[in-house]
C-alpha positions as CSV (number, residue, x, y, z in Angstrom):
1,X,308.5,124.6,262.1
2,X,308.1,122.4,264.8
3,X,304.9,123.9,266.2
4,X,303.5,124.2,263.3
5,X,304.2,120.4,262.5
6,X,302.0,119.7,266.3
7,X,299.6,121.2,264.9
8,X,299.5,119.5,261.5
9,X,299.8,116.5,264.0
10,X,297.0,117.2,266.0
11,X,294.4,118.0,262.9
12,X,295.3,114.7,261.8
13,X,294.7,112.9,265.0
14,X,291.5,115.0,265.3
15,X,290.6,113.9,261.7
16,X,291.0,110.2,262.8
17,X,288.6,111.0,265.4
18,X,285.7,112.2,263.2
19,X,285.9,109.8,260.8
20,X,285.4,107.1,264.0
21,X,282.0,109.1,265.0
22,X,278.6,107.5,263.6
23,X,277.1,111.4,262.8
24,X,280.3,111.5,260.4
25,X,279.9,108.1,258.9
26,X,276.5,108.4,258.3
27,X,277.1,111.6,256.3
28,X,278.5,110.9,252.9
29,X,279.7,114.0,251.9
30,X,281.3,115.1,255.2
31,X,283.1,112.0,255.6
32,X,284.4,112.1,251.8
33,X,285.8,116.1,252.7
34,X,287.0,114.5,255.7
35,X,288.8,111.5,254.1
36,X,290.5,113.9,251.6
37,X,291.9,116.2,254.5
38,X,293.0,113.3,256.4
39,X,294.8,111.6,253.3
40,X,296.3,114.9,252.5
41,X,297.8,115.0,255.6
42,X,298.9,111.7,256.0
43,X,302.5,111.8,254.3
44,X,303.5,115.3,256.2
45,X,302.4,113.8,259.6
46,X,304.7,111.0,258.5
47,X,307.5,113.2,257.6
48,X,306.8,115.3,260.3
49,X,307.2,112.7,263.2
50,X,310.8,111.7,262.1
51,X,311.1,115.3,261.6
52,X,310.2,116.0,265.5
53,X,311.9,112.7,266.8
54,X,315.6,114.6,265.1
55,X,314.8,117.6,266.6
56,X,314.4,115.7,269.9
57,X,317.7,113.6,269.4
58,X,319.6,117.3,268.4
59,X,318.0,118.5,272.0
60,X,319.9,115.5,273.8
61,X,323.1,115.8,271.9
62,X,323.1,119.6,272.6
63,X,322.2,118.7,276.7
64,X,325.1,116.2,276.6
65,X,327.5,118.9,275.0
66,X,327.0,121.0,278.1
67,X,327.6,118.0,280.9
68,X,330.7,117.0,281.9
69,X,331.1,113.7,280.8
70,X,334.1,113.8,277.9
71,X,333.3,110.3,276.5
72,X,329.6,111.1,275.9
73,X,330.2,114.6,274.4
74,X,332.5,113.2,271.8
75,X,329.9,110.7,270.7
76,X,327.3,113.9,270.9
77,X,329.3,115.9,269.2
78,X,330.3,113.4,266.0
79,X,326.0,112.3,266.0
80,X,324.8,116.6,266.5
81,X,326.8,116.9,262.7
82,X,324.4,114.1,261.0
83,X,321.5,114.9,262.6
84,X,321.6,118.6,262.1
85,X,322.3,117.7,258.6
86,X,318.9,115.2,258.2
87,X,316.8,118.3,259.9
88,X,317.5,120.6,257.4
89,X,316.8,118.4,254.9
90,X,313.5,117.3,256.2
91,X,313.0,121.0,256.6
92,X,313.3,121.5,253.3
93,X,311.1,118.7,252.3
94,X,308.1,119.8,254.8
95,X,308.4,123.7,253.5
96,X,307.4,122.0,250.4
97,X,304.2,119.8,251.6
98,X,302.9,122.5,253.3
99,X,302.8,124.8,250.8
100,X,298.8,125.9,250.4
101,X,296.8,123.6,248.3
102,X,294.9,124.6,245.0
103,X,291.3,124.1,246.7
104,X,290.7,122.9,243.1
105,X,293.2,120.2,242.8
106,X,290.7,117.2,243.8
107,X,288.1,118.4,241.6
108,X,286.8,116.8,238.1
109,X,287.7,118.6,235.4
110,X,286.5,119.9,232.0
111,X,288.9,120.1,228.8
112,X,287.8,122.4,225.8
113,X,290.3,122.2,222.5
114,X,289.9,124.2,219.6
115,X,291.7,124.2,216.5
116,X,293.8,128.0,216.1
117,X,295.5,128.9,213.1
118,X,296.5,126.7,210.3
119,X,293.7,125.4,209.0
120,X,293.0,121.3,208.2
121,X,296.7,121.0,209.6
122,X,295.5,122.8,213.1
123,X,292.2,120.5,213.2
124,X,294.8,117.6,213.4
125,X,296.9,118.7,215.9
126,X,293.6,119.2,217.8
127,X,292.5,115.6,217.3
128,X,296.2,114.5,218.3
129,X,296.2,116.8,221.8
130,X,292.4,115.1,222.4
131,X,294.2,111.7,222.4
132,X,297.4,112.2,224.0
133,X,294.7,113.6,226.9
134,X,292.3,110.5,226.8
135,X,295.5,108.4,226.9
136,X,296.8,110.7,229.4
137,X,293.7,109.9,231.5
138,X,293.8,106.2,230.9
139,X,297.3,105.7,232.6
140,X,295.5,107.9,235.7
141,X,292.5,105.4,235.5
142,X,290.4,108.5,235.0
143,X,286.5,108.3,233.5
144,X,285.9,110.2,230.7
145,X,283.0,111.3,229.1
146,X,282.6,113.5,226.1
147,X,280.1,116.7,225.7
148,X,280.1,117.9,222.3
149,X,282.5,117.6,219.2
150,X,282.7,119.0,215.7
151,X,284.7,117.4,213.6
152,X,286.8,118.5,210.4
153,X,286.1,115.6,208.3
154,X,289.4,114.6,207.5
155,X,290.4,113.0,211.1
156,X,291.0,116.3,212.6
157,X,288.8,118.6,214.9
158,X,287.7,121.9,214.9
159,X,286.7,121.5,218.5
160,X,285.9,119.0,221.4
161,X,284.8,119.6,225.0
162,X,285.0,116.4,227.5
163,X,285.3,116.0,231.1
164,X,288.0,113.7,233.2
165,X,286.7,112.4,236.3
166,X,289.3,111.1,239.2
167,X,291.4,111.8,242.0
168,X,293.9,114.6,241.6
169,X,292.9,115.3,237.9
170,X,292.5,119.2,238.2
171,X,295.5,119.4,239.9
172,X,297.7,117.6,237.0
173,X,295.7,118.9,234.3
174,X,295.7,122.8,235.4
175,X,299.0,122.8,233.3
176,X,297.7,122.3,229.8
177,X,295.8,125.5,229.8
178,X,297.2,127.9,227.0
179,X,298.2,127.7,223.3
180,X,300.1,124.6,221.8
181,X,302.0,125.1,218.7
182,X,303.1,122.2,216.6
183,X,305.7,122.4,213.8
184,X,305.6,119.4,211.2
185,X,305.3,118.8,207.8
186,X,301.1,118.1,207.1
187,X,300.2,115.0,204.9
188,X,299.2,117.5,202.3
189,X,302.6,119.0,201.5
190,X,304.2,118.1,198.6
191,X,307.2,120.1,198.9
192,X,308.2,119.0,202.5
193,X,308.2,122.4,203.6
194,X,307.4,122.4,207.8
195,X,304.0,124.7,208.6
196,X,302.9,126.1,212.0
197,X,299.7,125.2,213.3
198,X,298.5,126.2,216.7
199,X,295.4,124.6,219.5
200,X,294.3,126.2,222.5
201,X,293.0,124.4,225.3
202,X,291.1,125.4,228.4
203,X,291.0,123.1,231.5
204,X,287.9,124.1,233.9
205,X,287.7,122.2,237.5
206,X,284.0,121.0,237.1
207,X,281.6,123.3,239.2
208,X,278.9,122.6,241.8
209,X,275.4,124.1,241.3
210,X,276.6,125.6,245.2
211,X,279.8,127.3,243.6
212,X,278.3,128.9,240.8
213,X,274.2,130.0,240.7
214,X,273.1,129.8,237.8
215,X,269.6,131.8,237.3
216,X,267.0,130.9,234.7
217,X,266.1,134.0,233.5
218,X,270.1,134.7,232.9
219,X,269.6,131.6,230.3
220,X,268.6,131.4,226.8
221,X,268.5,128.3,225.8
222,X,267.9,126.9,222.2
223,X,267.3,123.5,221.0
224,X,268.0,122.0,217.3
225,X,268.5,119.2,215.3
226,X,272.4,117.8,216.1
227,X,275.0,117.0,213.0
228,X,277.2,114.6,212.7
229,X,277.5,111.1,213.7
230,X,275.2,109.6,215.7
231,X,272.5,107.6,213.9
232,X,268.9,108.5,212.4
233,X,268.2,109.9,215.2
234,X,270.6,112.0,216.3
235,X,269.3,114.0,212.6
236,X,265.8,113.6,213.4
237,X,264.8,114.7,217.2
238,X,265.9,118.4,218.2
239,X,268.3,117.1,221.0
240,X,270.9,119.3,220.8
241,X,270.9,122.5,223.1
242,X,272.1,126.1,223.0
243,X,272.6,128.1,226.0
244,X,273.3,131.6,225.9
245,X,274.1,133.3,229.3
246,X,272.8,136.6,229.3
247,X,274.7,138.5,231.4
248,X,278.5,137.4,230.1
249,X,277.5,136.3,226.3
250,X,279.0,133.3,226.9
251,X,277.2,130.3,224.5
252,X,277.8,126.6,225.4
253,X,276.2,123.5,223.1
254,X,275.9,120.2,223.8
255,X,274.6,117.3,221.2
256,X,276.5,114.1,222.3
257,X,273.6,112.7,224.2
258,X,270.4,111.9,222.2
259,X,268.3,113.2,225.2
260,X,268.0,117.0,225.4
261,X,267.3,116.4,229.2
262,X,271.2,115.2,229.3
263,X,272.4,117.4,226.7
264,X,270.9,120.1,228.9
265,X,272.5,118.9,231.8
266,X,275.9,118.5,230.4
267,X,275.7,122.4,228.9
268,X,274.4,123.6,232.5
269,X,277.7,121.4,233.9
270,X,280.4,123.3,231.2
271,X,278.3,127.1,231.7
272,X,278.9,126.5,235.6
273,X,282.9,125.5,235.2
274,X,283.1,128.9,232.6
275,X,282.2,131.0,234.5
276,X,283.8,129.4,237.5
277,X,287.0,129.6,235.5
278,X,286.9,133.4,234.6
279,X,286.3,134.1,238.0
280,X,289.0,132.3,239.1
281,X,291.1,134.1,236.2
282,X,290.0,137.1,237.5
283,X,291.2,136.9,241.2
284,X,294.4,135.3,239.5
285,X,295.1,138.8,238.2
286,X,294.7,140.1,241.0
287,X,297.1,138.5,242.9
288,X,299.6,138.6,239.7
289,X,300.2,142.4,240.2
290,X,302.0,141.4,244.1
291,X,303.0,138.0,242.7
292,X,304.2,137.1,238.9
293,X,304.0,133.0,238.7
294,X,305.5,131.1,235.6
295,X,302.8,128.3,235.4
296,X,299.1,128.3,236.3
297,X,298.3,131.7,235.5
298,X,294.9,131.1,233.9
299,X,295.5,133.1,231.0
300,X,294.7,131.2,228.2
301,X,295.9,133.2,225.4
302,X,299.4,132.8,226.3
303,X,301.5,130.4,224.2
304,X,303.0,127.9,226.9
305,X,304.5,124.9,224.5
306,X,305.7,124.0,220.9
307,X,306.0,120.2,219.4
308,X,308.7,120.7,216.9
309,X,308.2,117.0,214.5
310,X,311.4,117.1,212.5
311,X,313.4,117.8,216.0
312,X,311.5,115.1,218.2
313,X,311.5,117.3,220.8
314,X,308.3,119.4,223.5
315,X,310.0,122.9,224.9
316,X,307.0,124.5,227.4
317,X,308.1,128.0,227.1
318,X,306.7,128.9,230.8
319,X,309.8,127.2,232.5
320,X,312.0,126.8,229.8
321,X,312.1,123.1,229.9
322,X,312.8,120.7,226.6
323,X,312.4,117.2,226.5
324,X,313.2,114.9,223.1
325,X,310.3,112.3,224.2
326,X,307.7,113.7,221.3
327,X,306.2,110.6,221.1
328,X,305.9,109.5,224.4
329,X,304.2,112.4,225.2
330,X,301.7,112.3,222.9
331,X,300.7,108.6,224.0
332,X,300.1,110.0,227.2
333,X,303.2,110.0,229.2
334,X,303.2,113.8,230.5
335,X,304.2,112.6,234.1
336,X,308.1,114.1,233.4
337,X,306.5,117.7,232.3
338,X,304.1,117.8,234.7
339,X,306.3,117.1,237.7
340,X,308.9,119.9,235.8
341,X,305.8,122.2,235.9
342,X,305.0,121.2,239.6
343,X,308.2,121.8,240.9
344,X,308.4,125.5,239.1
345,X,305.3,126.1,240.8
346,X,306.8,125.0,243.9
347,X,309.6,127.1,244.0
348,X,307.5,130.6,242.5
349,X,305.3,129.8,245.9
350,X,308.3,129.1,248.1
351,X,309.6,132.5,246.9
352,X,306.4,134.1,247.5
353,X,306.0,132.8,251.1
């Protein structure tokens, strides 16, 4: 542990160094990679000096025990107890932090929900996942922008696709991917009986054009008149896009901008981060046949938490975990499920190391 904390060490140092040359500075995007790496690093290089400094301290005490001087090895020996203690801890605690990173965790991120079984009810619990996101992203002081939508017509959505932009949004978000089910008695039911409904939701970090290529002649793309709301001439123009990629089938629309160019552009951005996603899915597989992980398996079909109304309460079935804040939740707090979810994580790669 304690060379591999030098190290650490030295990176850092060597990080504060680069970001001090002109070349560097004068390179946007290097000194942005460079910036993230060195703020990554920052709290285990903290951690990691005390860490060293008790290590040093435990060296001395030990020295002392072998001298000859009875005073001083009594006072050794009373200190070596309390520091031995505070090193395992901080052992503990850097194990942790330097677990591998998701290389995705920094990156935007693209949210697709979509309304599952139970009809008008479903399309609710759809619109009510969209805003416990967009509040979600509002206590991150995240951007948000929205790509395409079809509504149900009562309040409810059959599906929405919207990005989140800001530090660390990937790396919170990753969790929500699978199916939510919601139990609750809909406004429509007369005989208070509680229904099922269900919403899936896919989160896709946001690709580059250098991560995924993208060929024209793989692309089909389609233009028509959008729906919805929007104006006169949202109804009138053919702004709204199609693409169909050739090769996987998948189809991605776009109508929320009343240029094609940027309804185009936005479709591109989602096609990019799908196929990013499946590929990611893919080699997630993979390593699930040496590996089984409770969270963050990118499978999407799998049913991961139920909002039970009557009880007040969220269970996420992937680490077992309940929690009676139904409401706070969907205003947005998730930070308590989240860091549950985190800490699972941590402890299936801790296992695995």
């Amino acid at each position: 542990m304690e060379d591999k904390i030098q190290s650490v060490i030295a990176r850092y140092e060597e990080l504060e160094h680069m970001m001090a040359d002109q070349a560097v500075i004068s390179n946007s995007d290097t000194l942005k990679d460079i910036a993230r790496e060195h703020r990554h690093l920052a709290p285990v290089v903290s951690e990691g000096r005390i860490f060293l400094s008790v290590c040093n301290q435990v060296k001395d005490d030990l020295e002392i025990l072998n001298g000859k001087d009875e005073e001083l090895k009594s006072i050794a020996q009373e200190e070596l107890k309390e520091l031995q203690e505070k090193k395992a801890e901080l052992e503990e605690s850097l194990k942790v932090m330097l677990l591998p990173k998701d290389p995705n965790e920094d990156r935007n991120t693209i949210i697709e929900i979509r309304a599952g079984t139970g009809g008008d009810e479903a399309g609710l619990f759809a619109a009510d996942l969209f805003r416990m996101y967009e509040r979600f992203a509002e206590r991150n002081k995240w951007t948000k922008e929205a790509i395409s939508a079809n509504e149900t017509g009562i309040g409810g959505l059959k599906e929405i696709t919207f990005s989140l932009k800001g530090e660390g949004c990937y790396g919170l978000m990753k969790f929500e991917s699978g199916v939510h089910r919601v139990q609750r008695v809909p406004e429509t039911e007369t005989q208070g009986r509680v229904h099922t409904s269900a919403a899936t939701v896919a989160v896709l970090p946001e690709a580059e054009e250098v991560d995924i290529e993208v060929l024209d002649q793989d692309l089909k793309i389609d233009t028509y008149r959008a729906s919805g709301a929007g104006g006169q001439h949202v109804n009138k123009t053919e702004s709204a896009i199609r693409i169909t990629h050739l090769p996987t089938g998948l189809v991605v629309t776009c109508q929320d901008e009343k240029s094609q160019h940027k309804n185009k552009s936005a479709a591109l951005k989602v096609l990019r981060s799908r196929l990013l996603a499946a590929e990611q899915e893919r080699q997630a597989q993979e390593r699930a046949v040496e590996r089984k992980s409770m969270v963050s398996t990118g499978d999407r079909s799998a049913k991961i938490r139920t909002y039970n109304f009557p009880q007040g309460r969220i269970t996420d079935h992937r680490i077992n975990y309940t929690t009676y804040r139904l409401e706070d939740n969907l205003d947005g707090d998730l930070f308590e499920m989240i860091e549950q979810l985190q800490l699972a994580e941590q402890q299936t790669l801790l296992e695995s190391a």
